[in-house]
DSSP file (Angstrom, degrees, kcal/mol; ACC not computed):
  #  RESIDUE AA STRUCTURE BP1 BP2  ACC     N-H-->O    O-->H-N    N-H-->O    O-->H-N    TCO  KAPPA ALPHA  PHI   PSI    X-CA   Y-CA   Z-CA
    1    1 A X              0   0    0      0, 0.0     2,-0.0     0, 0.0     0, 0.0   0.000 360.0 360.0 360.0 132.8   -9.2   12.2   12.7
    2    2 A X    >>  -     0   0    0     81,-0.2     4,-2.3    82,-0.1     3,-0.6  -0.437 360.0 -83.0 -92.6-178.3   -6.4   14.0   14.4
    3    3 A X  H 3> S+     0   0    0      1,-0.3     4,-0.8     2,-0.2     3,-0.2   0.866 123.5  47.1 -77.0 -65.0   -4.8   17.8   13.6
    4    4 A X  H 3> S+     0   0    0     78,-0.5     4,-1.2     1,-0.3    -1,-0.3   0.535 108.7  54.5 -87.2   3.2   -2.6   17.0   11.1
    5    5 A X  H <> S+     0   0    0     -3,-0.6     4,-4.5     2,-0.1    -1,-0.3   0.825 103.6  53.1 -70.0 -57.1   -5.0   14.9    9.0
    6    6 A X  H  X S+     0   0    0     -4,-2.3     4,-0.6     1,-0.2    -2,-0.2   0.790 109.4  50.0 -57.3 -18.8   -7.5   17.2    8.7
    7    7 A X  H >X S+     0   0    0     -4,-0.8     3,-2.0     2,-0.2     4,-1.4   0.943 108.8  51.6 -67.3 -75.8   -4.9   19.6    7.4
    8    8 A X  H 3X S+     0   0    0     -4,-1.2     4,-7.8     1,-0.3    -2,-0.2   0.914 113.8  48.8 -28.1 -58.2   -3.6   17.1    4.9
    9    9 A X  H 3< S+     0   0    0     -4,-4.5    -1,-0.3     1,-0.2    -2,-0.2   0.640 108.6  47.3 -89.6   5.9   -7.0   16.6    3.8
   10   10 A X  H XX S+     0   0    0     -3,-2.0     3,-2.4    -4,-0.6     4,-0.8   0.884 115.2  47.2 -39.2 -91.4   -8.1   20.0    3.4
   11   11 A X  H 3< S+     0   0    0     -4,-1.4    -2,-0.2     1,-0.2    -3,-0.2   0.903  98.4  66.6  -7.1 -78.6   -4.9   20.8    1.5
   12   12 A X  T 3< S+     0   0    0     -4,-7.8    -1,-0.2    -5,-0.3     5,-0.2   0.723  88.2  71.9 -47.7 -13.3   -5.2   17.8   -0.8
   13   13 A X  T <4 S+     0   0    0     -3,-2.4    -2,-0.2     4,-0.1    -1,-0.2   0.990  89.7  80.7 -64.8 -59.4   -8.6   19.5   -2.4
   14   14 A X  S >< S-     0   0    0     -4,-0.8     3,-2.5    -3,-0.2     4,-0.3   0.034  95.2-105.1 -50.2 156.7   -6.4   22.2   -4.2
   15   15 A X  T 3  S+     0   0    0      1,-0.3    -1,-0.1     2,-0.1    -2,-0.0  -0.438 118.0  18.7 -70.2-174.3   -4.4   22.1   -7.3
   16   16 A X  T 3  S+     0   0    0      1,-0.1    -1,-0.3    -3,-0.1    -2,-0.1   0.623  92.4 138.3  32.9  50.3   -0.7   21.8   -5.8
   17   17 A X    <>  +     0   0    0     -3,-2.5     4,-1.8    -5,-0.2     3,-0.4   0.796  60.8  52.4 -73.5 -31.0   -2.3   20.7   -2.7
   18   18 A X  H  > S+     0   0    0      1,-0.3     4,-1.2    -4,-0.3    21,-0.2   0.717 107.5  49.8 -79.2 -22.6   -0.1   18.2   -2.0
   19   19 A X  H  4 S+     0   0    0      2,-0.2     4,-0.4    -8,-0.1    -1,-0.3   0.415 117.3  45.3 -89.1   4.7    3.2   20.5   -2.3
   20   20 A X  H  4 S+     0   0    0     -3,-0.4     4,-0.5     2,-0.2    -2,-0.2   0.682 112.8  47.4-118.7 -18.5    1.2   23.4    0.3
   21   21 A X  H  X S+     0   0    0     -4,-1.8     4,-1.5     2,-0.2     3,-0.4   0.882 119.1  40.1-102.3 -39.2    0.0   20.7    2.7
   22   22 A X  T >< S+     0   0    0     -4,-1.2     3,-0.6     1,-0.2    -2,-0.2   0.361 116.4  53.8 -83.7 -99.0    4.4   18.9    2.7
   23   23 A X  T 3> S+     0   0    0     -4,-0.4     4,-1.3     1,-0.3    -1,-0.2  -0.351 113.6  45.3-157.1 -35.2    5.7   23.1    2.7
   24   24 A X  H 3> S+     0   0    0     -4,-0.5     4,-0.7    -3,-0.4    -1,-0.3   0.999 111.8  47.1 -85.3 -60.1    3.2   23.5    6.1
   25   25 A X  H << S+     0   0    0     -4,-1.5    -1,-0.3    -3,-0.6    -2,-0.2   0.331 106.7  54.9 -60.4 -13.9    4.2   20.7    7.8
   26   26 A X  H >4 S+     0   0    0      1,-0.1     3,-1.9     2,-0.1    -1,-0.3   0.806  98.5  72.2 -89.3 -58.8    8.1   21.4    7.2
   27   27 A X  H >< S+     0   0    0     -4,-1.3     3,-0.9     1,-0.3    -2,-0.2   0.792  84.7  62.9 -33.4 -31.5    7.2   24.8    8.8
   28   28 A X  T 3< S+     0   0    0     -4,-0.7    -1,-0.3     1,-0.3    -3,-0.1   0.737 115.7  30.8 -74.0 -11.5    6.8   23.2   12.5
   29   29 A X  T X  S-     0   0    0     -3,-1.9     3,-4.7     1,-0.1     4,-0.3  -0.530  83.1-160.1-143.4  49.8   10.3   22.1   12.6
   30   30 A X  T X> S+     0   0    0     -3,-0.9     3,-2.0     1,-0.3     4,-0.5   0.737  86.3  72.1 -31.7 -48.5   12.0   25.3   10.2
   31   31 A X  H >> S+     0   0    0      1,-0.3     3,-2.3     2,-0.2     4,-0.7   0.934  90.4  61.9 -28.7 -38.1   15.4   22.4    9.8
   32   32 A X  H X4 S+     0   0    0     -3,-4.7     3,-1.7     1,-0.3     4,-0.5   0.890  83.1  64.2 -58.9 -35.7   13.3   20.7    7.8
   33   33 A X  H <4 S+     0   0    0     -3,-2.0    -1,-0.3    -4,-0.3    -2,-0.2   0.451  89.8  72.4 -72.6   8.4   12.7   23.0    5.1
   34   34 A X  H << S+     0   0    0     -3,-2.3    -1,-0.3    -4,-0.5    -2,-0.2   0.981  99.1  44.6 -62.3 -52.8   16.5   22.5    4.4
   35   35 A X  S << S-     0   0    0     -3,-1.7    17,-0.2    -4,-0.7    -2,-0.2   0.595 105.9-135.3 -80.3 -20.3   15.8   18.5    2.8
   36   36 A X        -     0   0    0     -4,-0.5    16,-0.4     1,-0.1     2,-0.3   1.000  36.2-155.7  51.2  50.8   12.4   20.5    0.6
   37   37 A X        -     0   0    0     -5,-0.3     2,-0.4    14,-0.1    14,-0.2  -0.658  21.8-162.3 -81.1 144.9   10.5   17.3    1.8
   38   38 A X        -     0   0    0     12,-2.5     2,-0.9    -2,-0.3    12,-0.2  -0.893   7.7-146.7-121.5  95.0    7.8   16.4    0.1
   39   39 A X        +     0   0    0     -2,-0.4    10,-0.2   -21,-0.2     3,-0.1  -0.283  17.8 176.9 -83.3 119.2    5.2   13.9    1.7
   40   40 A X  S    S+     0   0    0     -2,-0.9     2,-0.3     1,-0.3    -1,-0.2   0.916  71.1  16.9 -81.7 -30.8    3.3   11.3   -0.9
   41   41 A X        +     0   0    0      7,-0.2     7,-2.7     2,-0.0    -1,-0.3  -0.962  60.5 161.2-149.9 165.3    1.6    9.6    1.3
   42   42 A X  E     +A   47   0A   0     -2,-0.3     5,-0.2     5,-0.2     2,-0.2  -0.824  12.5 147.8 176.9 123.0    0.5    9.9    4.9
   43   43 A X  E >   -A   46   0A   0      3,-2.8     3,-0.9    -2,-0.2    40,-0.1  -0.922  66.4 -59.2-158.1 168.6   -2.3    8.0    6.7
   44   44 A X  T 3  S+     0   0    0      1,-0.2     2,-0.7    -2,-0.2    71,-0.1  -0.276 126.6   3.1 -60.3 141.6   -2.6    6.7   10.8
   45   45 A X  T 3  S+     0   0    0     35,-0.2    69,-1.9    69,-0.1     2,-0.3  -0.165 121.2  70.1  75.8 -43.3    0.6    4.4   10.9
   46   46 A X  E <   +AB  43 113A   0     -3,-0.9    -3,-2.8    -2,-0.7     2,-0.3  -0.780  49.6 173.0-126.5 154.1    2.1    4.7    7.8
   47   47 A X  E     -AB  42 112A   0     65,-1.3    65,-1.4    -2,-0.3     2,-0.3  -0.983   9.6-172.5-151.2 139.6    4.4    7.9    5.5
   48   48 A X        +     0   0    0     -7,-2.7     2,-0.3    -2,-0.3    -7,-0.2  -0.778  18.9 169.7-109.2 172.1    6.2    8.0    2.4
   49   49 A X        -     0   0    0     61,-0.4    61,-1.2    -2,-0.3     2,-0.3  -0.936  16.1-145.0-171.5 158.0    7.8   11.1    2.1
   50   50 A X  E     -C  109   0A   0     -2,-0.3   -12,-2.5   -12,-0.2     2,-0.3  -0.949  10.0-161.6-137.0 167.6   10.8   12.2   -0.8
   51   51 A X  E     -C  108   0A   0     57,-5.2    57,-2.2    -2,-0.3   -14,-0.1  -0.907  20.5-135.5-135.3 111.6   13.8   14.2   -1.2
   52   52 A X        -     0   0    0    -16,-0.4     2,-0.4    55,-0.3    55,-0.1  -0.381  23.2-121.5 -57.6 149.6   15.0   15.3   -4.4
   53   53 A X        +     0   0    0      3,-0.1     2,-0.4    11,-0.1    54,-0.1  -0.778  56.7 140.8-125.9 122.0   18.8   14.9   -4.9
   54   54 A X    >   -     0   0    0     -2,-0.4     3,-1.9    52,-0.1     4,-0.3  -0.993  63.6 -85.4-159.8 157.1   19.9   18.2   -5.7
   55   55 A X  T 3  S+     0   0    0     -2,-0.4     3,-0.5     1,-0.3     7,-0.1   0.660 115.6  59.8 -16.7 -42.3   23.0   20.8   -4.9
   56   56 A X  T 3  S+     0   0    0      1,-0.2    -1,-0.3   -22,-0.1    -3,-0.1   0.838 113.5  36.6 -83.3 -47.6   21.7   22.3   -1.7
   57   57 A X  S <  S+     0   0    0     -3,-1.9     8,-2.7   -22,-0.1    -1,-0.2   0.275  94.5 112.5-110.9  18.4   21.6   18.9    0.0
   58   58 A X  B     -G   64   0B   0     -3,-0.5     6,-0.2    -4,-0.3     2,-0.2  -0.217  49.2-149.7 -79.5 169.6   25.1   17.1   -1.6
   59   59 A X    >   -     0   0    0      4,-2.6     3,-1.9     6,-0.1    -1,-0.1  -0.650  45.9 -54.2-116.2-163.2   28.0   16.4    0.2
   60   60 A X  T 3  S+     0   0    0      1,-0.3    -2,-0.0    -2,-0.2     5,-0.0   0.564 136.6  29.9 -62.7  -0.4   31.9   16.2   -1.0
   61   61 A X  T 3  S-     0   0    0      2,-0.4    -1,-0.3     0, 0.0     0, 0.0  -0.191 119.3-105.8-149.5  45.3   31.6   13.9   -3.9
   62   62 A X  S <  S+     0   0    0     -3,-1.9     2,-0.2     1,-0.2    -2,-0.1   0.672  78.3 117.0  43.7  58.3   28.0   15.0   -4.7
   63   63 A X  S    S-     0   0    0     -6,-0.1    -4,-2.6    -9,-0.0    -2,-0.4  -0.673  88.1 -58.5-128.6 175.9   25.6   12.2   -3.6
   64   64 A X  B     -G   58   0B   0     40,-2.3    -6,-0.3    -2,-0.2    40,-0.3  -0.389  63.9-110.9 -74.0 125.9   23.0   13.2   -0.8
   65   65 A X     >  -     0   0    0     -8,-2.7     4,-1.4    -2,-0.1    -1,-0.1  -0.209  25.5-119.4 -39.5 150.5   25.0   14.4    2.3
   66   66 A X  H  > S+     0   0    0      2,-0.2     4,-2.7     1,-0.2     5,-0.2   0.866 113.4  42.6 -39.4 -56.2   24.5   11.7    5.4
   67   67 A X  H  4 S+     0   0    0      1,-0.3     4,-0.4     2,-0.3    -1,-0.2   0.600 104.3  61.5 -96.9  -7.9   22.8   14.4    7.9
   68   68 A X  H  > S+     0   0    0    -11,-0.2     4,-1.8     2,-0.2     3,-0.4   0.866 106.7  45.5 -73.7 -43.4   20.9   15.5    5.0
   69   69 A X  H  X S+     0   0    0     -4,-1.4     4,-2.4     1,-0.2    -2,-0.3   0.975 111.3  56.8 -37.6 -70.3   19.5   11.4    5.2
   70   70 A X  H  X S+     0   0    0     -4,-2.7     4,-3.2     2,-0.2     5,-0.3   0.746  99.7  56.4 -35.7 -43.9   19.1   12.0    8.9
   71   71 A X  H >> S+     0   0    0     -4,-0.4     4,-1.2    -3,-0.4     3,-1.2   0.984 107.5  45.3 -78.6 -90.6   16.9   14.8    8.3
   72   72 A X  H 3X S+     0   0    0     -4,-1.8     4,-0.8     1,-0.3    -2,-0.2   0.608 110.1  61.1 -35.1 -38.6   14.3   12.8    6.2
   73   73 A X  H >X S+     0   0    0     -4,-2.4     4,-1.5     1,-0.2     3,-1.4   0.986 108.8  33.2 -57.4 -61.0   14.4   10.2    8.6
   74   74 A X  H <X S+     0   0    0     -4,-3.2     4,-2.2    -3,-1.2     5,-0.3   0.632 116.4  62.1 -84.5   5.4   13.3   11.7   11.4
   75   75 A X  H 3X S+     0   0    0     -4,-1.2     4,-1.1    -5,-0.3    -1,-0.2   0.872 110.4  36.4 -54.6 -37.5   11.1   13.8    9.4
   76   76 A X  H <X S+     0   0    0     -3,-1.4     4,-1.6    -4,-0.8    -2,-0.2   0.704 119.3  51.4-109.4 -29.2    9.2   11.2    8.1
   77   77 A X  H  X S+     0   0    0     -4,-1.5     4,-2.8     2,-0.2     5,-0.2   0.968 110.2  51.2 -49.9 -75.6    9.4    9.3   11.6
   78   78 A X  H >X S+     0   0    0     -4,-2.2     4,-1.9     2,-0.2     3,-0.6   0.940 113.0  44.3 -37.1-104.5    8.2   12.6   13.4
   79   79 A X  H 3X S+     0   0    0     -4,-1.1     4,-1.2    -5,-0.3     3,-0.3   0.650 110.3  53.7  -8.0 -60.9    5.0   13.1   11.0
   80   80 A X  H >X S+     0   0    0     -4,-1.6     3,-3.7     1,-0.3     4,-1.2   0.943 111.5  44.0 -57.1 -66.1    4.0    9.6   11.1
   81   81 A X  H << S+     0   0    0     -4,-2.8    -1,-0.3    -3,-0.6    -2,-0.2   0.754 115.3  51.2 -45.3 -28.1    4.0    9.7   14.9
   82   82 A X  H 3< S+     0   0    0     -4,-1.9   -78,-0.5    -3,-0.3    -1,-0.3   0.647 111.7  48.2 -78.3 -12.5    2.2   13.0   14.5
   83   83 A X  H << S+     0   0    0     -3,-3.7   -81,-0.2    -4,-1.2    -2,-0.2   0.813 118.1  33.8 -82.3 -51.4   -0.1   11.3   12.4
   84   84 A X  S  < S+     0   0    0     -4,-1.2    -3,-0.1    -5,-0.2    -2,-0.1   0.899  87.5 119.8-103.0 -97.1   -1.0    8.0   14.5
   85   85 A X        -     0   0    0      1,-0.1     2,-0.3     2,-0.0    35,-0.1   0.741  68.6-123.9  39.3 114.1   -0.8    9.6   18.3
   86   86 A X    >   -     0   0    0     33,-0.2     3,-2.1     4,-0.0    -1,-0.1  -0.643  26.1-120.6 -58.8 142.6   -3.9    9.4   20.1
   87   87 A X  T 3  S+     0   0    0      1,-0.3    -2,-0.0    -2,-0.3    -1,-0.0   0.384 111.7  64.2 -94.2  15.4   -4.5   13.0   21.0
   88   88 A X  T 3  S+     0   0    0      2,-0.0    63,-1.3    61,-0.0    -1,-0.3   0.105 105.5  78.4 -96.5  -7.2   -4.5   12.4   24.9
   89   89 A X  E <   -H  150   0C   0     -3,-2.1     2,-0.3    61,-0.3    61,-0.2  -0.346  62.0-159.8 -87.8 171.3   -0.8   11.4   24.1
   90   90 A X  E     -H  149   0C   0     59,-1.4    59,-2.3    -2,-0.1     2,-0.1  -0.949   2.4-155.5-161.3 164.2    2.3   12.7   23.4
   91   91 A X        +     0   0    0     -2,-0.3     2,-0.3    57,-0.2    57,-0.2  -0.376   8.0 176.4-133.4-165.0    6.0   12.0   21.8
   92   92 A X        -     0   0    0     55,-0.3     2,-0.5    -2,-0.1    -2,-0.0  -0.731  31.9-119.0 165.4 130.4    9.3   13.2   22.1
   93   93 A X        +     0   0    0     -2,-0.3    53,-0.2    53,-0.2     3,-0.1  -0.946  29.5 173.5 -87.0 124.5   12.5   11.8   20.2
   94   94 A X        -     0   0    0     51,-2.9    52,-0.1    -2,-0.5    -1,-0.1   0.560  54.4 -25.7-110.9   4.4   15.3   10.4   22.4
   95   95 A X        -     0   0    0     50,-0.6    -1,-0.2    52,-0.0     2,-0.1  -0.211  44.9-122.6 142.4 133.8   17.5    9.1   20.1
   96   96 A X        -     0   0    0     48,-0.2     2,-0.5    -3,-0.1    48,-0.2  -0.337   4.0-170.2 -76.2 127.8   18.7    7.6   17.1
   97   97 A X  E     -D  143   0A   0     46,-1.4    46,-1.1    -2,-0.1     2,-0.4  -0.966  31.8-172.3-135.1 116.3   20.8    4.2   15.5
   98   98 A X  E     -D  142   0A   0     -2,-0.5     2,-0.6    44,-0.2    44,-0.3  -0.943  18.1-169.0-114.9 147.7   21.7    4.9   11.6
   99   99 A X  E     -D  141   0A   0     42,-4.1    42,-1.7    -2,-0.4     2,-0.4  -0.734  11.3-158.7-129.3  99.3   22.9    2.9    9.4
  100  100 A X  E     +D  140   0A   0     -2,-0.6    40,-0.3    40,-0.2     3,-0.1  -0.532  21.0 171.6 -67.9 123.7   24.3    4.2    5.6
  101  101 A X        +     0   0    0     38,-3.8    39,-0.2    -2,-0.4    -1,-0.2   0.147  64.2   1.3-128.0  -3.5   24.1    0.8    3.7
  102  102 A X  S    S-     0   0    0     37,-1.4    -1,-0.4    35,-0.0     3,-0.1  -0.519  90.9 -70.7 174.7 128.8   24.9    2.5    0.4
  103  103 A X        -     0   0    0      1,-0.2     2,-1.2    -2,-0.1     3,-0.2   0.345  40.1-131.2 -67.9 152.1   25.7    6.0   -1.5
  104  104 A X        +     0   0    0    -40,-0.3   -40,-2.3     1,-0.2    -1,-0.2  -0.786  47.5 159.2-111.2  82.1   22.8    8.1   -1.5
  105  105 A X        +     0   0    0     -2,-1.2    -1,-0.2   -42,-0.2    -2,-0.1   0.866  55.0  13.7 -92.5 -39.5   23.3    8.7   -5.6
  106  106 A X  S    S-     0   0    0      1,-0.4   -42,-0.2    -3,-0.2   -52,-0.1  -0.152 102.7 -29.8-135.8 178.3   19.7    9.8   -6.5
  107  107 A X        -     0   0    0    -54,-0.1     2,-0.4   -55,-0.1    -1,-0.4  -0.146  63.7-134.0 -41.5 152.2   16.5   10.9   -5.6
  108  108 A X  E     -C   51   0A   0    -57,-2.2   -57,-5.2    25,-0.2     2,-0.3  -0.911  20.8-169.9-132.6 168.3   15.4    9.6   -2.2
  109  109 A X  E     -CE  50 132A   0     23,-2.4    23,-5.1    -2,-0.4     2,-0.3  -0.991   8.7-169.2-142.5 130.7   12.2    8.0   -0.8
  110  110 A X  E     - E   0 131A   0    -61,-1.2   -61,-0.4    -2,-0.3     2,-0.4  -0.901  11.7-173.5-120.4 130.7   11.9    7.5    3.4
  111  111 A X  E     - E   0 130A   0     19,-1.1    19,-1.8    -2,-0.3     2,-0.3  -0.958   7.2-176.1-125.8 144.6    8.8    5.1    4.8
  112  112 A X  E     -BE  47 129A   0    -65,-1.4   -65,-1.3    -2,-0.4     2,-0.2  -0.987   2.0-173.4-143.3 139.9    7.8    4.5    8.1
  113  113 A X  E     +B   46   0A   0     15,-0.8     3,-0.3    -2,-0.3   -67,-0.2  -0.612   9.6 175.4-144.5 106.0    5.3    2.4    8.9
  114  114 A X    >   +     0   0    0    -69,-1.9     3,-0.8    -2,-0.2    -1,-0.2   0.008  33.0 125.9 -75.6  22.9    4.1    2.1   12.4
  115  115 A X  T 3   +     0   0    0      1,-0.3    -1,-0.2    -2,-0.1   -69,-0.1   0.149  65.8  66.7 -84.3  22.7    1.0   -0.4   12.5
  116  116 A X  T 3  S+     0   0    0     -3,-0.3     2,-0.7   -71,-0.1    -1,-0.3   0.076  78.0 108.9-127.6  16.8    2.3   -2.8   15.3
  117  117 A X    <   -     0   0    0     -3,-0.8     2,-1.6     8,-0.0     3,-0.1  -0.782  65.1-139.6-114.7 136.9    2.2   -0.3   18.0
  118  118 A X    >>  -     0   0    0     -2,-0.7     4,-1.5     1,-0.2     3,-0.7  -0.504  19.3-162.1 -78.0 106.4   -0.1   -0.3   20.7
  119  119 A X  T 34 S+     0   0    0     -2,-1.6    -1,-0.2     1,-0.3   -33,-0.2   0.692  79.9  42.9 -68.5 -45.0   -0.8    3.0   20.9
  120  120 A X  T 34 S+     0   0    0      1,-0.1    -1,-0.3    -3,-0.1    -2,-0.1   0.675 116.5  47.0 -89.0 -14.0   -2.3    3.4   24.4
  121  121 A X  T <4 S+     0   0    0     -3,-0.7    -2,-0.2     2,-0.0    -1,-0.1   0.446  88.8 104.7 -88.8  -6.0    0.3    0.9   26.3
  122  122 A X     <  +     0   0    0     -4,-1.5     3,-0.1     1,-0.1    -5,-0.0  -0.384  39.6 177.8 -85.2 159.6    3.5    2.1   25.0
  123  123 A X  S    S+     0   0    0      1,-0.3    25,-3.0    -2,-0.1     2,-0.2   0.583  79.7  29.3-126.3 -30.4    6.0    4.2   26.6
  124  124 A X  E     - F   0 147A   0     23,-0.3     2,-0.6     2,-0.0    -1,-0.3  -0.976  60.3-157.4-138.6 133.7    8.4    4.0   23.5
  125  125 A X  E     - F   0 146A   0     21,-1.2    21,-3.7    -2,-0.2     2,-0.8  -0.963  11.1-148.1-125.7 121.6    8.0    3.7   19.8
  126  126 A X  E     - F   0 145A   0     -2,-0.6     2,-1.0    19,-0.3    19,-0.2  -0.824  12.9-162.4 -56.5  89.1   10.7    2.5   17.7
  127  127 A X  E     - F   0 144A   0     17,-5.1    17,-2.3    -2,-0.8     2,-0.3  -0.708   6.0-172.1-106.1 115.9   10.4    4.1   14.6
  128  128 A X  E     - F   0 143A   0     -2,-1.0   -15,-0.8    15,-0.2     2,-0.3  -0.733   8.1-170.4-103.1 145.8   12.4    2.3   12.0
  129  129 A X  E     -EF 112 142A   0     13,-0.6    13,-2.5    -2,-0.3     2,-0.5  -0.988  11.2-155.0-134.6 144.2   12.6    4.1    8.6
  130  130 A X  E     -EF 111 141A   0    -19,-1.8   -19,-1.1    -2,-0.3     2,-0.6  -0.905   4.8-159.3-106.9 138.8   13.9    2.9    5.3
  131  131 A X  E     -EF 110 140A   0      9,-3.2     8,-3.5    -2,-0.5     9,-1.9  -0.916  13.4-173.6-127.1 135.7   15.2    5.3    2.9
  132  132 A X  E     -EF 109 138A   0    -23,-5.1   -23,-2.4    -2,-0.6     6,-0.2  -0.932  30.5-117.6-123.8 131.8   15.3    4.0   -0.8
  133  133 A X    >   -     0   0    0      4,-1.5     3,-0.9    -2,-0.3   -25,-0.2  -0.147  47.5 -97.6 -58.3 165.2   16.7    5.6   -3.8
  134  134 A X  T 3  S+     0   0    0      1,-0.3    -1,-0.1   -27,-0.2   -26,-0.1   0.543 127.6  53.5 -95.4   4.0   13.7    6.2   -6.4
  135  135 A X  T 3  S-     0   0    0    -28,-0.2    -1,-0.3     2,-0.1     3,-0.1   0.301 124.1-109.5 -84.5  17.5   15.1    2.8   -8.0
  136  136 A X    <   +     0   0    0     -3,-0.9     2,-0.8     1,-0.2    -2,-0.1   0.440  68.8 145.3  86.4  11.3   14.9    1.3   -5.2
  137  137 A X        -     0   0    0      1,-0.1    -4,-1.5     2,-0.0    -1,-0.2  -0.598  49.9-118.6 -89.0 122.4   18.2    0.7   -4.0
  138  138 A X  E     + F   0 132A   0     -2,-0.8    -6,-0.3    -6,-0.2     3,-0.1  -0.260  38.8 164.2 -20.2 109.0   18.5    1.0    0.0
  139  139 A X  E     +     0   0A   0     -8,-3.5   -38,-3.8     1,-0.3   -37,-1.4   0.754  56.6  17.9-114.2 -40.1   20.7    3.6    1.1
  140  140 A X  E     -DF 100 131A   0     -9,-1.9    -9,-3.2   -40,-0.3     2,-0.5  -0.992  48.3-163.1-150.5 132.1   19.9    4.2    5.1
  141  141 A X  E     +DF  99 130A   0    -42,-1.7   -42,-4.1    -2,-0.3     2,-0.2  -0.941  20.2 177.3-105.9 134.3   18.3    2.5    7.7
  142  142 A X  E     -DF  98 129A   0    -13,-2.5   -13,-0.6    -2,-0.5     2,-0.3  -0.692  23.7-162.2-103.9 171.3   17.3    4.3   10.7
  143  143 A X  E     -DF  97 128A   0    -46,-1.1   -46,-1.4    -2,-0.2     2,-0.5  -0.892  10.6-163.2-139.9 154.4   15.6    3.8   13.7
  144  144 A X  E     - F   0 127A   0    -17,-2.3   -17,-5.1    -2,-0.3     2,-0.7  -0.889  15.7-142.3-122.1 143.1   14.3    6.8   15.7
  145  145 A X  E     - F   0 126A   0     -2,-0.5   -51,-2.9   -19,-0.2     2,-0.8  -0.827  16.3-159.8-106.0 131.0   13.4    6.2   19.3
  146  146 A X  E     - F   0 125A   0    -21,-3.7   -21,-1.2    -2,-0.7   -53,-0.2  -0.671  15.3-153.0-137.2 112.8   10.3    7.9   20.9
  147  147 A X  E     - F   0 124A   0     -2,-0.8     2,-0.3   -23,-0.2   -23,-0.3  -0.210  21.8-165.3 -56.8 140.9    9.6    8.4   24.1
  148  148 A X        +     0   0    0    -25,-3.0     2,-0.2   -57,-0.2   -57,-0.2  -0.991  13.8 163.1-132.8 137.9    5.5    8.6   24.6
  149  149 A X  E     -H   90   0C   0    -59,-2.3   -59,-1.4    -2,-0.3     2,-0.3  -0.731  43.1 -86.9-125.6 167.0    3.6    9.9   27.6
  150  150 A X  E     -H   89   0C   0     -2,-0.2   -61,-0.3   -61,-0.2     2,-0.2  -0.849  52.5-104.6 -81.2 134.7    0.3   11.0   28.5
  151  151 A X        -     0   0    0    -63,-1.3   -61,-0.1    -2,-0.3     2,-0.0  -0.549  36.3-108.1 -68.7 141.8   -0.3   14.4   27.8
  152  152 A X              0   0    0     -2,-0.2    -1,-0.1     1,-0.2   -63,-0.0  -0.093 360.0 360.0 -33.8 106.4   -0.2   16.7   31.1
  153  153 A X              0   0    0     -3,-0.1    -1,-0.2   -65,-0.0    -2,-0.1   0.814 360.0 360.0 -99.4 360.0   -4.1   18.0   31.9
């Protein structure tokens, strides 16, 4: 089980465990803690992850700013990768295609689900994320591109 499992599942023993284990894990990246992401699930390959729709993250006609979306994407992108990684590896983001497909009115919920990559032959990971209002309505598709190497010994 890699680093940031064993954290998780540590964490998850305690009451509010699951809000102290999403609160550390925003800490590695301090932007994050802008979006207050909250991760629901998290296992090798796959993250759900939410963002409550709230003042702090609005834009000019009070649905969830765009770069606040962005955020959560590669948040939930990042983790996963941080999640699945073989630890003789390493990642990297190089870049981004998003696509707003609908107002971001409500709560929001970002999945990523990475179980089709071969993890020791790759060079780049495509991390496509969907992010769904908490009725379900689409709002942004991403895809986050990520360079992977062997780490240096």
């Amino acid at each position: 089980m890699n680093k940031i499992l064993r954290i998780q599942s540590t964490l998850l023993k305690f009451p509010f465990g699951k809000y102290l284990f999403s609160k550390t894990v925003a800490r590695m990246a301090p932007y994050f803690k802008t979006i207050n992401p909250i991760i629901d699930h998290l296992e090798h390959n796959k993250i759900s992850v939410s963002m409550r729709k709230r003042p702090a993250v609005y834009n000019h006609i009070k649905t969830v700013h765009a770069i606040a979306c962005c955020n959560l994407c590669e948040f939930a992108a990042g983790i996963c990768m941080e999640a699945s990684i073989p630890k003789h590896r390493r990642w990297i983001p190089t870049g981004m295609d998003v696509a707003y497909v609908a107002l971001a009115d409500n709560h929001l919920i970002a999945s990523c689900d990475l179980s089709d990559t071969d993890w020791n032959q790759c060079d780049e990971v495509p991390c496509k994320v969907s992010v769904k209002t908490i009725d379900g309505k689409e709002v942004v598709t991403a895809t986050i591109y990520m360079k992977v190497s062997d780490k240096k010994r």
